[in-house]
Backbone bond lengths (Angstrom), bond angles and torsions (degrees), N, CA, C in turn:
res aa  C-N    CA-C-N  psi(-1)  N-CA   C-N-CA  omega(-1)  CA-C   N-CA-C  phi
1 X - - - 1.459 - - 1.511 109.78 -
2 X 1.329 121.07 146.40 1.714 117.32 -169.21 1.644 81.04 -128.60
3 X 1.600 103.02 144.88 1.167 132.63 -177.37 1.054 141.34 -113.93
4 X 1.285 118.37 72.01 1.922 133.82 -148.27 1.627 113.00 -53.25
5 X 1.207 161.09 128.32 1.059 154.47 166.02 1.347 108.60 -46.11
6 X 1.810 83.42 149.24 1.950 94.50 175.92 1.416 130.66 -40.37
7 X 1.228 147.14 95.62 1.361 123.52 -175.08 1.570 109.42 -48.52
8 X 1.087 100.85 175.04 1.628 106.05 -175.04 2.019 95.97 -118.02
9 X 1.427 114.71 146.22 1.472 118.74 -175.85 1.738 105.36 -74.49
10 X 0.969 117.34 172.48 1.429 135.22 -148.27 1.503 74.98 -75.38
11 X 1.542 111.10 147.16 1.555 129.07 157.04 1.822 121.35 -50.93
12 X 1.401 92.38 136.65 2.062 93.48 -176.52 1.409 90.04 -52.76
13 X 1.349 87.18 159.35 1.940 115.07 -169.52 1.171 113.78 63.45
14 X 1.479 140.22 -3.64 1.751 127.24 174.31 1.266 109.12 -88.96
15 X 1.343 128.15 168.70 1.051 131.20 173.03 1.311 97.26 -137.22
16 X 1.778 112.99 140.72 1.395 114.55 173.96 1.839 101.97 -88.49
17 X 1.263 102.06 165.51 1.693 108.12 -177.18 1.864 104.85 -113.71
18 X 1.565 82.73 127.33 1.689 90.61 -167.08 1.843 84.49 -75.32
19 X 1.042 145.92 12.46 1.388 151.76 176.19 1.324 91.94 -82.63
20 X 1.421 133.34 -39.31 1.947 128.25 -140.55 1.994 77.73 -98.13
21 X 1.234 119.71 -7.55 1.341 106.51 -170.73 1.656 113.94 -106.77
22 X 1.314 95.00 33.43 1.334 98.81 -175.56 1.885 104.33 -94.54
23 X 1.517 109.06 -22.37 1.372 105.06 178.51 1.673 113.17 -55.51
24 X 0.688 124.63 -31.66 1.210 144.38 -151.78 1.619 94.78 -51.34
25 X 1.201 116.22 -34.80 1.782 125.94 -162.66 1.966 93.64 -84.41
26 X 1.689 102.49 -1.08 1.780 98.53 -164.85 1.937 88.39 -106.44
27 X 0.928 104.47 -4.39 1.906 105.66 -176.88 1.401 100.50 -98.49
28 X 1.601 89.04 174.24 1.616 112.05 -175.62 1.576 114.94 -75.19
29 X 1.336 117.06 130.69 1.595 102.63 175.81 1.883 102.12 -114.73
30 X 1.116 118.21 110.98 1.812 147.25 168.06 1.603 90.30 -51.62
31 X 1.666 102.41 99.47 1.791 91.35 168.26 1.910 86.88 -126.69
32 X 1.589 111.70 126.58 1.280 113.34 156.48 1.964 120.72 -95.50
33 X 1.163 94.33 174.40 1.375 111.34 -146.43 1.197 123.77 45.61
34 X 0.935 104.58 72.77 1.975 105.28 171.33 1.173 128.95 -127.31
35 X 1.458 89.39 30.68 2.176 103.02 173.10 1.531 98.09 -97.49
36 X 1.058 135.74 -57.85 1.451 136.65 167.42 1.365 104.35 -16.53
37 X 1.497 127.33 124.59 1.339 141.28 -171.52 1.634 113.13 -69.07
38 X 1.861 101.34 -42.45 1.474 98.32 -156.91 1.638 84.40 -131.84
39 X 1.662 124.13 26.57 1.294 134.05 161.76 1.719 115.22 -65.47
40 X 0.912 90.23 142.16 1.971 106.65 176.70 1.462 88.43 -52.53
41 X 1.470 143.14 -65.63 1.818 134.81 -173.71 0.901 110.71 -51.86
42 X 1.173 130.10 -46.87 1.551 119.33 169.62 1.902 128.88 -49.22
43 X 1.863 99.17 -46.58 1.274 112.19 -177.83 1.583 90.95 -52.78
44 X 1.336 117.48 -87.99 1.466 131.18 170.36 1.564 117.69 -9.02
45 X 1.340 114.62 -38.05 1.641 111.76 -170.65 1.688 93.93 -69.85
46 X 1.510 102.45 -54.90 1.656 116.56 -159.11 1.456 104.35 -58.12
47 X 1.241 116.76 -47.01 1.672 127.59 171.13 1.177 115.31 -54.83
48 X 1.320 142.01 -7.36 1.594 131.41 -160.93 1.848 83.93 -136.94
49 X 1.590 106.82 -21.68 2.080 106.45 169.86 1.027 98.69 -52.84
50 X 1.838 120.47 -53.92 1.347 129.37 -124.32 1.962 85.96 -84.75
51 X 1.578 119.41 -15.30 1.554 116.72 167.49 1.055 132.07 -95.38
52 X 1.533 99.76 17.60 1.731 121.16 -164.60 1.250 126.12 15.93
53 X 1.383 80.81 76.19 1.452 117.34 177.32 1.417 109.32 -94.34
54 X 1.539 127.42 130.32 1.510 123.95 -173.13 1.944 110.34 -84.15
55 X 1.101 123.98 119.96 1.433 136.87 -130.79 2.047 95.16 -128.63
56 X 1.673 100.55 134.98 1.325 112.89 157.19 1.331 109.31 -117.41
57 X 1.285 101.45 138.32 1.668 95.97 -172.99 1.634 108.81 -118.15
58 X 1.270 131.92 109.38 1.341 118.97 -152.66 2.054 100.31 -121.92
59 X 1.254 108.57 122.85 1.461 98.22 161.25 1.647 108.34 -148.49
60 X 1.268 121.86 -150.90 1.149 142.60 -165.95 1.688 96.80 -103.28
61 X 1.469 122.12 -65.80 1.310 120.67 179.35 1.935 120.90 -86.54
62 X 1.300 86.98 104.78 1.552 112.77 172.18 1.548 109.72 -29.44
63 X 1.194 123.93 -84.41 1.619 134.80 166.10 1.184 113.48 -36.16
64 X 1.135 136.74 -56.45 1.692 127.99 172.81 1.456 126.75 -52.65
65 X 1.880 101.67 -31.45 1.402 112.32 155.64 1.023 120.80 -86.94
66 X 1.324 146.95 -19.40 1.812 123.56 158.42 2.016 94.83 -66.19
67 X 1.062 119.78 -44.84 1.326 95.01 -179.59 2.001 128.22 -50.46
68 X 1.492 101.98 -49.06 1.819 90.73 166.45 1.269 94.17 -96.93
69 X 1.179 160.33 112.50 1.541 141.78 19.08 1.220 134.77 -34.44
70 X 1.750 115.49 -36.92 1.372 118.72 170.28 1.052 105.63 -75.87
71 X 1.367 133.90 -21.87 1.471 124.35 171.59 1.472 127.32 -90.88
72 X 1.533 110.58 -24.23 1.836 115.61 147.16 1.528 119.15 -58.58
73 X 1.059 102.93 -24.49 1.714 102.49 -174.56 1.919 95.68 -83.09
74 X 1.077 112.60 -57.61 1.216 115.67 169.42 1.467 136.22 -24.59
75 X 1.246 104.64 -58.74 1.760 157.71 177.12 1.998 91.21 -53.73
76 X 1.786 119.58 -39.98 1.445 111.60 -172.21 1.891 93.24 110.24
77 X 1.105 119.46 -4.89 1.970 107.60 155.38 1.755 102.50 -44.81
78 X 1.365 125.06 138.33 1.044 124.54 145.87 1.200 121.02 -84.07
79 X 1.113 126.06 -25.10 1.716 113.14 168.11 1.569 94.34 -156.94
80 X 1.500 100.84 148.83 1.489 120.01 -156.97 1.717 93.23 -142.94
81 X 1.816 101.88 137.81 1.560 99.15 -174.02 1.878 90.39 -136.45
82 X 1.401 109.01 136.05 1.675 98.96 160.11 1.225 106.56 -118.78
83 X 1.577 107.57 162.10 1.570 127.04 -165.07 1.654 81.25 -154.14
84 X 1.774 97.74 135.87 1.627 107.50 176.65 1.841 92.89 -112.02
85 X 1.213 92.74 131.58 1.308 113.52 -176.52 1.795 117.48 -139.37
86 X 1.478 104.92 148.66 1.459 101.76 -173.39 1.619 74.09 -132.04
87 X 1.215 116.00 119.94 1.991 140.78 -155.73 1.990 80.90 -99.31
88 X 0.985 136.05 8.32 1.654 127.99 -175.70 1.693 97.86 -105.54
89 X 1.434 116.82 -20.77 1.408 121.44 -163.37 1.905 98.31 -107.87
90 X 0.993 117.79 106.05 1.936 119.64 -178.51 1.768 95.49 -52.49
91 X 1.170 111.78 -64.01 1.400 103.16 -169.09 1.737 111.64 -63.33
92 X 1.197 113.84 -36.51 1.890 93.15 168.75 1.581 128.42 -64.34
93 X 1.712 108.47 -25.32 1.282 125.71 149.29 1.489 121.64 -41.28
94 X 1.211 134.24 -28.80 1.401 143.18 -159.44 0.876 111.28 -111.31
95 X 1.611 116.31 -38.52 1.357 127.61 174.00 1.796 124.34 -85.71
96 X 1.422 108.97 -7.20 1.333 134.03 158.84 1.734 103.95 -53.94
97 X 1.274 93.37 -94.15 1.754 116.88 -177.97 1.236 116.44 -57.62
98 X 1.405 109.24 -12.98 1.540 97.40 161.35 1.140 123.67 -86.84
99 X 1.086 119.74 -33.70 1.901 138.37 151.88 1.791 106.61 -31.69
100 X 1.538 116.91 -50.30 1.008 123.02 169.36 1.193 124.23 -60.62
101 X 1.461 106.70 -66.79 1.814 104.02 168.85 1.374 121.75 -52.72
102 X 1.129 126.29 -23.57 1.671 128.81 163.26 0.980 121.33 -78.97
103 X 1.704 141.93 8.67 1.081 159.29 -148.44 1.982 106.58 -113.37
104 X 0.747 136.14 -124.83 1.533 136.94 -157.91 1.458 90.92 -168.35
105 X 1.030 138.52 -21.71 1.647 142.75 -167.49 1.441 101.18 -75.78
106 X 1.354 107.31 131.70 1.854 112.89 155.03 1.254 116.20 -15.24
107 X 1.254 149.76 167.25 1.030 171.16 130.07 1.810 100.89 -43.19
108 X 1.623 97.09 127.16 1.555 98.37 -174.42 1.635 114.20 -71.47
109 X 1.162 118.01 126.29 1.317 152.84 171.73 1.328 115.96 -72.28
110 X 1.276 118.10 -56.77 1.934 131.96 -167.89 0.884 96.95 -159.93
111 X 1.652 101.45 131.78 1.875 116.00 151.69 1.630 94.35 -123.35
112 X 1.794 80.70 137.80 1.378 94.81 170.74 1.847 107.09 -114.41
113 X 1.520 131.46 117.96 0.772 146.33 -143.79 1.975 98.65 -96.05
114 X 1.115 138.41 88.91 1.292 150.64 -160.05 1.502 121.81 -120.76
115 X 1.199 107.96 -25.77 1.471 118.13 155.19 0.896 137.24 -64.80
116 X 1.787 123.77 125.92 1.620 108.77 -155.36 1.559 94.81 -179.30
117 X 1.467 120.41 164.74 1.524 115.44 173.58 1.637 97.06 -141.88
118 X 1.599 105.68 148.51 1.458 103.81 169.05 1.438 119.49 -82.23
119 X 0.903 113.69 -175.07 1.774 107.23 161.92 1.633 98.72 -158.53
120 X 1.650 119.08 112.83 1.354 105.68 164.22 1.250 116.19 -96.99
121 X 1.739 132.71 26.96 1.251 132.86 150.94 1.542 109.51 -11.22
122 X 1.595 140.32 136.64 1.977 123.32 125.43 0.707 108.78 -63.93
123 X 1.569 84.05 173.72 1.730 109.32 -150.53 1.787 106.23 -72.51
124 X 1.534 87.19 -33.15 2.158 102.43 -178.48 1.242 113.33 -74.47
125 X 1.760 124.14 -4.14 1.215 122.85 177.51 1.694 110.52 -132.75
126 X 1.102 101.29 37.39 1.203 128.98 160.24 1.472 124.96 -83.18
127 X 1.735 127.09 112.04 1.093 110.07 -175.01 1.273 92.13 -107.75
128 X 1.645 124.21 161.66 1.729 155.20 -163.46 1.749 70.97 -62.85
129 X 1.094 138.97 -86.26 1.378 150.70 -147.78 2.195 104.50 -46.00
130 X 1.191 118.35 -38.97 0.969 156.41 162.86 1.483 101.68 -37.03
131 X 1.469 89.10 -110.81 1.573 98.50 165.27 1.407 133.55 -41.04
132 X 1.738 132.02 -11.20 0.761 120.90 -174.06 2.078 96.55 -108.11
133 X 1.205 104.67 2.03 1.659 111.36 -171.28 1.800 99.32 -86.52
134 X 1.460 100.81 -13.29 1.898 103.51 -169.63 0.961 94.87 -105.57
135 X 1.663 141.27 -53.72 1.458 138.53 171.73 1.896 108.71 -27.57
136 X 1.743 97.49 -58.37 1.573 103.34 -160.04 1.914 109.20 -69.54
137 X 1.836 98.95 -24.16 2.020 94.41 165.50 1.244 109.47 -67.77
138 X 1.261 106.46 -57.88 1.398 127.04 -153.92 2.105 107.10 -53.40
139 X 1.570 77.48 -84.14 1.512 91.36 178.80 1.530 125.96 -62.57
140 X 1.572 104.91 -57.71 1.497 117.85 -161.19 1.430 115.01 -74.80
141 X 1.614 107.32 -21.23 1.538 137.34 -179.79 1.736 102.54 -53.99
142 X 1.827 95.71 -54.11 1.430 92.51 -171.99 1.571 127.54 -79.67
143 X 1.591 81.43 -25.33 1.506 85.94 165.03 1.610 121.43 -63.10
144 X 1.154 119.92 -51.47 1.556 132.11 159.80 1.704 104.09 -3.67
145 X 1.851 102.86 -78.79 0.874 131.33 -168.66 2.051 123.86 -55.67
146 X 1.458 102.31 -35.70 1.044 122.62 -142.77 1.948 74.32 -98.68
147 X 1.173 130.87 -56.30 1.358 138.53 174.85 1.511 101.84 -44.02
148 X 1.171 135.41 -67.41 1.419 153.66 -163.01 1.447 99.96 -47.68
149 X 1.288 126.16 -54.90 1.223 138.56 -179.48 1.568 135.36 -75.47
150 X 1.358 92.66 -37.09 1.674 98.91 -175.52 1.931 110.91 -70.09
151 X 1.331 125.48 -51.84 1.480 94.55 160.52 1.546 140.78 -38.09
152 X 1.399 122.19 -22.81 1.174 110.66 169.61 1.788 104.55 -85.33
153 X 1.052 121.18 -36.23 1.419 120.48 170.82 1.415 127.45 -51.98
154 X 1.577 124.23 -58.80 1.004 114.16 120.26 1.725 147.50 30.60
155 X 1.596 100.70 -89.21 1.759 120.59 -163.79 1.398 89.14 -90.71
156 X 1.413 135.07 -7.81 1.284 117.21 -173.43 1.680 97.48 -133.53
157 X 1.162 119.24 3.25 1.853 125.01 140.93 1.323 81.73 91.51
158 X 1.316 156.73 57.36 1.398 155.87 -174.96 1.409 109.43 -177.61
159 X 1.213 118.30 137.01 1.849 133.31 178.66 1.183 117.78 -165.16
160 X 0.860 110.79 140.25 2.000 111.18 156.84 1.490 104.00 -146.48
161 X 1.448 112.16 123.68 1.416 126.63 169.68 1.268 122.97 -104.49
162 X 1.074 158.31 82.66 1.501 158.64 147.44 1.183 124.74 -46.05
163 X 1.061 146.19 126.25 1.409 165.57 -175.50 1.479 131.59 -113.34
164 X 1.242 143.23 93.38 1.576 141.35 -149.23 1.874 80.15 -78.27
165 X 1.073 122.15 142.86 1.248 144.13 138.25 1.474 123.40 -116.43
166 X 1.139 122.41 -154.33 1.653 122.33 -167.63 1.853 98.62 -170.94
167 X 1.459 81.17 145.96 1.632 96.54 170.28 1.662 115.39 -39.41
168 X 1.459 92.15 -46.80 1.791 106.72 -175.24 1.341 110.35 -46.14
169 X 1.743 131.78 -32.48 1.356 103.81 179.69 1.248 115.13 -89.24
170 X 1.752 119.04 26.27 1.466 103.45 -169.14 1.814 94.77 -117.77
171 X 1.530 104.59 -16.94 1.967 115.47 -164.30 1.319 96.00 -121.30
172 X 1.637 128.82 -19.76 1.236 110.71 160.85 1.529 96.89 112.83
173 X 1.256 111.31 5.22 2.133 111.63 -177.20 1.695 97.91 75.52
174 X 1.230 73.16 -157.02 1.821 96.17 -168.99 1.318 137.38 95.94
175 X 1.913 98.40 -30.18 1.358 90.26 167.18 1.687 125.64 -84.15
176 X 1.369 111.96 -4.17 1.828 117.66 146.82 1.330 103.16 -145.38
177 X 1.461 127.17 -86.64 1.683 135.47 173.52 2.237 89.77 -37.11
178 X 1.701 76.22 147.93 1.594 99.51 159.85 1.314 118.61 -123.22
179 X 1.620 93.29 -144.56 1.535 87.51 -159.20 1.725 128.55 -58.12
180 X 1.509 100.10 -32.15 1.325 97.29 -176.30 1.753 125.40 -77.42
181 X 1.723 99.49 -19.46 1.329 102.45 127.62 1.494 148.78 -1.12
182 X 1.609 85.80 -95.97 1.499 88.26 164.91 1.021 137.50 -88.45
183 X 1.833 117.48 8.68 2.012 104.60 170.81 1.758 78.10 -85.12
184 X 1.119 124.15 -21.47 1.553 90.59 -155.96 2.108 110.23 -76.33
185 X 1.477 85.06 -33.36 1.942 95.54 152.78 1.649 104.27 -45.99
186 X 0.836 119.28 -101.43 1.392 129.93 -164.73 1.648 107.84 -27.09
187 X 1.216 107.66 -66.68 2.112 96.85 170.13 1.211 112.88 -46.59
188 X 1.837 130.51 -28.08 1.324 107.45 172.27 1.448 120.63 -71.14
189 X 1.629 115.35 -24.98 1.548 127.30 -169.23 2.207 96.86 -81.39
190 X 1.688 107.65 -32.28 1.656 99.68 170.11 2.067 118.13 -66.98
191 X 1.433 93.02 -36.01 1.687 103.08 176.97 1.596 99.42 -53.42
192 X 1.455 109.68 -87.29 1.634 113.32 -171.26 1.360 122.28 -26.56
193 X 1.753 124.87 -32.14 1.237 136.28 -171.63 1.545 97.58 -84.60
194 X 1.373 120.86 -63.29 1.316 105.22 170.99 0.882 153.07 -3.33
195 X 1.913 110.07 -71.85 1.335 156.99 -132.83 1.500 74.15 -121.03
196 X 1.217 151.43 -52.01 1.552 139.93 -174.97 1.354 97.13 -40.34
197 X 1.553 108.17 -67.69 1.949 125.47 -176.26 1.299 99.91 -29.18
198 X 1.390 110.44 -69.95 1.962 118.47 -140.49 1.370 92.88 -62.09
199 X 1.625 131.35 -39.29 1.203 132.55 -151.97 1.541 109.63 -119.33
200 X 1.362 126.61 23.16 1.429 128.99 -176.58 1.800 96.91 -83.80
201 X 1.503 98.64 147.60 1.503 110.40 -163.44 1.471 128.22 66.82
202 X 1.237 120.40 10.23 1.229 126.23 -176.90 1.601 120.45 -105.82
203 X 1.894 105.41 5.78 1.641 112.44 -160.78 1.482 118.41 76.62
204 X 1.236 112.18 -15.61 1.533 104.83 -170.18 1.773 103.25 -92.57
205 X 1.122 113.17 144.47 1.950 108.88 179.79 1.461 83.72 -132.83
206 X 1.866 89.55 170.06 1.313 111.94 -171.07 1.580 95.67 -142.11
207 X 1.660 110.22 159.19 1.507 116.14 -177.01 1.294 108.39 -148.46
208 X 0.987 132.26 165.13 1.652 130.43 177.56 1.575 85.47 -148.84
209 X 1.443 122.80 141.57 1.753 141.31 -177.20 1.662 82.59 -128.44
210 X 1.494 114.42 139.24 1.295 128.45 -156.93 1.909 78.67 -140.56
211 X 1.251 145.44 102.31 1.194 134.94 174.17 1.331 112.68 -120.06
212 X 1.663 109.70 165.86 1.628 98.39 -172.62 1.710 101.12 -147.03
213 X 1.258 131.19 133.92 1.108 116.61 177.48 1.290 131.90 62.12
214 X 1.500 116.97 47.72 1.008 134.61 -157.26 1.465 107.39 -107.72
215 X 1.159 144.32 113.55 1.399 136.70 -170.95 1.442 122.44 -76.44
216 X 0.902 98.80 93.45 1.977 131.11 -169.25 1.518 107.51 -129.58
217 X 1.701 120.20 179.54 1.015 78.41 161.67 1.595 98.10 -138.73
218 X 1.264 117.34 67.09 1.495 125.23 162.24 1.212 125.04 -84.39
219 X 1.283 109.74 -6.22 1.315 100.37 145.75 1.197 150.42 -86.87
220 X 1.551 120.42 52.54 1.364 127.69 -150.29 1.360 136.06 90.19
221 X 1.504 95.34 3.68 1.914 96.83 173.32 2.114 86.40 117.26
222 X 1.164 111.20 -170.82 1.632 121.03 -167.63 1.665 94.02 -79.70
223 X 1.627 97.15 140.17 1.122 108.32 178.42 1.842 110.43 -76.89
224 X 1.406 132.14 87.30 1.103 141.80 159.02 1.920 146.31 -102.73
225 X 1.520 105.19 141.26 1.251 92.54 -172.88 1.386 130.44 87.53
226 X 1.257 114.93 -103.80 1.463 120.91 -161.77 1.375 103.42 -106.52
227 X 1.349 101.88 -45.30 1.855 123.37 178.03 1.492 89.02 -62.27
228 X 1.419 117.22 -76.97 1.707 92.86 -173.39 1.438 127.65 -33.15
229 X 0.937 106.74 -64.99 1.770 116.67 159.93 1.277 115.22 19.28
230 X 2.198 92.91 -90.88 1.145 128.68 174.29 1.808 121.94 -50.92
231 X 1.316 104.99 -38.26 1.470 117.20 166.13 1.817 121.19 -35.14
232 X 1.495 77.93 -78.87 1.838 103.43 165.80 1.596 117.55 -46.21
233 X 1.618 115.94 -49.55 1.191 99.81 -154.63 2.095 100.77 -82.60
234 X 1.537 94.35 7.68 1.736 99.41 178.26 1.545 114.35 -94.52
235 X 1.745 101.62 7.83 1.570 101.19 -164.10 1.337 89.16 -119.36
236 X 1.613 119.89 115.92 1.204 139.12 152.78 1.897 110.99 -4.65
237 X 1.391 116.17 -75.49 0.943 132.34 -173.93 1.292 117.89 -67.57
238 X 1.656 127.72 -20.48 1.512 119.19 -172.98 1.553 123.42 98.41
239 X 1.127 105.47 19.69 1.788 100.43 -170.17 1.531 102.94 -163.01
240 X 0.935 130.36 144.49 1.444 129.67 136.90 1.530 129.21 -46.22
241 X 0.970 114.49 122.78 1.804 104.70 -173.44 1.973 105.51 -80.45
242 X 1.155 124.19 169.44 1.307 125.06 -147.75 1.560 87.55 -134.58
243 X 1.929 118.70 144.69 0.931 118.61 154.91 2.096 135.33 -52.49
244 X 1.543 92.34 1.77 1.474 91.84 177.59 1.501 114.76 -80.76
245 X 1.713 105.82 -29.66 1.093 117.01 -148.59 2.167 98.87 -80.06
246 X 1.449 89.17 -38.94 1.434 102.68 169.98 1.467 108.79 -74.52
247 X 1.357 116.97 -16.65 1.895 87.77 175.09 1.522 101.41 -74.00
248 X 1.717 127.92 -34.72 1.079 125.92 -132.73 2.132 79.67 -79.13
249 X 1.084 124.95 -13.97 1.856 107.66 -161.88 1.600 78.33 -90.81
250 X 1.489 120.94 -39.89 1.764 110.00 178.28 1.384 110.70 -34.72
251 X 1.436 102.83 -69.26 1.902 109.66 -167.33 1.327 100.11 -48.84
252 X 1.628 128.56 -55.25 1.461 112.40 -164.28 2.144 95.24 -65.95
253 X 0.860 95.94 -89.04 1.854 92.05 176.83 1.579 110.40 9.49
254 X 1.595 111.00 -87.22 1.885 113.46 171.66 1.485 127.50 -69.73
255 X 1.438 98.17 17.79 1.741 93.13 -165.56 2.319 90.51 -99.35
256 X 1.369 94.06 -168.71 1.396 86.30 162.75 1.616 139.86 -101.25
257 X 1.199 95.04 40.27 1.681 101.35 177.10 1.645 94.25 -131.17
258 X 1.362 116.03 -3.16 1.525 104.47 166.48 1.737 125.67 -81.77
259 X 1.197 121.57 45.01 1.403 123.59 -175.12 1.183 121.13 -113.50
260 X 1.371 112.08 2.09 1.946 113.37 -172.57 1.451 75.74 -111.99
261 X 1.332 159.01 84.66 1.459 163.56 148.23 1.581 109.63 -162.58
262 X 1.324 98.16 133.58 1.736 88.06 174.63 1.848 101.92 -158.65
263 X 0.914 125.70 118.28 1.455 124.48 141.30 1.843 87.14 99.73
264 X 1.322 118.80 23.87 1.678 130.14 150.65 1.537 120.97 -84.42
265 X 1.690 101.63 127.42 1.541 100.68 169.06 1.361 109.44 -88.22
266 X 1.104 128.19 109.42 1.906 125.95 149.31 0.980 118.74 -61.06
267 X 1.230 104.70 132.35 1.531 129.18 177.13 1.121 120.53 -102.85
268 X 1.852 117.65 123.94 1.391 123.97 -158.89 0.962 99.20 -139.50
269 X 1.941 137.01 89.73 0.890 131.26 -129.84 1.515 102.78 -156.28
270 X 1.248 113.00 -20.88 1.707 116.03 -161.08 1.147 118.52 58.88
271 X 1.467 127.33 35.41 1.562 135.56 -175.97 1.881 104.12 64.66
272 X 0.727 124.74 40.57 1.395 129.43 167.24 1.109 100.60 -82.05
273 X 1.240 138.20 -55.37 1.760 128.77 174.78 1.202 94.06 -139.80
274 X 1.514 109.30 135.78 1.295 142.68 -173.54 1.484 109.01 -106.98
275 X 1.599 103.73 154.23 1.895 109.42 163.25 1.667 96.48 75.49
């Protein structure tokens, strides 16, 4: 992987034009996990199709990704590319997006970072090996990802990075994922803030999505029955929130009116944690 230097932000007295950021809706948007049927990457892929938006769809399972491509293409993607990637390994990361950048697709625009695993392990039955397998999806994954990309974002003065986080790094887990869970949430919500800093004025933005109770089914398989129940009756508002509802803050985030925001976690939560 070659590693372009920092751009430097626009010179005192210029002003960039939130007008020049309208291309942004004509580039590639990098969404991982989006073989999962009733996964948040998937919701997200179909939602940013449905703006025909030109789409990489990157995961671990091959078959789940020819399935949403045929359904991004479907959805109004004009052109749809998959790359199987395990986002914990730098070099399959490299070898993903380079597949992409050698591809016929726009030049990547946005990755939205969606790949991720819970773990409701405790904390006392937690092994070092364990904890360090959720850090390297969770956290190190995005970093992987989030590195891989930003020189071309960067050299062409345009980015949008998104980052899935979770309630858990802000309350600490518990209501499924634990602790290791949530440090590995929380380093993704310290990265995004960072990476806002290093790269403010340069076109490139950053986002962290903090969600809670989202009806998927990583939390243990489909939320049904009794467990739903229990789900709902922990959500302020009464419902499970839906991968539509989270593509729709994605599209605004990578679209072109998402550029006066940078290095904020949103919270999508159903009032589960407030302020």
């Amino acid at each position: 992987m070659t590693t372009a230097p920092m751009s430097t932000p626009q010179p005192a007295g210029t002003e960039r034009s939130a007008a020049e950021e309208a291309r942004i809706s004509e580039l590639t948007a990098v969404v991982t996990g989006a073989a999962s049927e009733r996964g948040i990457g998937r919701g997200v892929a179909l939602r940013l199709a449905a703006q025909g938006r030109p789409l990489a769809l990157l995961d671990l399972d091959e078959q789940g990704l020819a399935t949403a491509a045929e359904q991004a293409r479907a959805a109004g993607s004009p052109a749809v590319l998959t790359a199987q990637v395990d986002i914990a390994d730098q070099g399959s990361v490299d070898r993903a997006l380079s597949a992409v950048e050698a591809s016929s697709l726009p030049p990547v625009g946005a990755l939205i970072s969606c790949a991720g695993i819970a773990n409701p392990t405790r904390f006392l039955d937690t092994t070092s090996e364990d904890f360090l397998r959720t850090l390297s999806v969770n956290t190190l994954g995005t970093f992987h990802l989030a590195q891989r990309v930003l020189p071309g974002m960067l050299e062409q003065g345009l980015g949008r990075i998104v980052a899935m986080s979770s309630t858990a790094a802000q309350d600490g887990g518990g209501n499924f994922s634990t602790s290791a869970y949530a440090a590995s949430k929380a380093g993704v919500e310290g990265l995004i803030r960072g990476l806002a800093k290093e790269v403010a004025g340069t076109g490139v933005t950053t986002a962290a999505i903090a969600p809670a109770n989202i009806d998927t089914d990583i939390m243990g398989g489909r939320l049904e029955g009794e467990r739903r129940e229990q789900f709902v009756a922990r959500t302020p508002v009464g419902r499970l929130g839906t991968v539509e509802e989270l593509g729709e803050l994605v599209a605004f985030l990578v679209g072109p009116h998402g550029g006066f925001t940078t290095g904020a976690t949103y919270n999508l939560n159903g009032g589960l944690r407030v302020g």
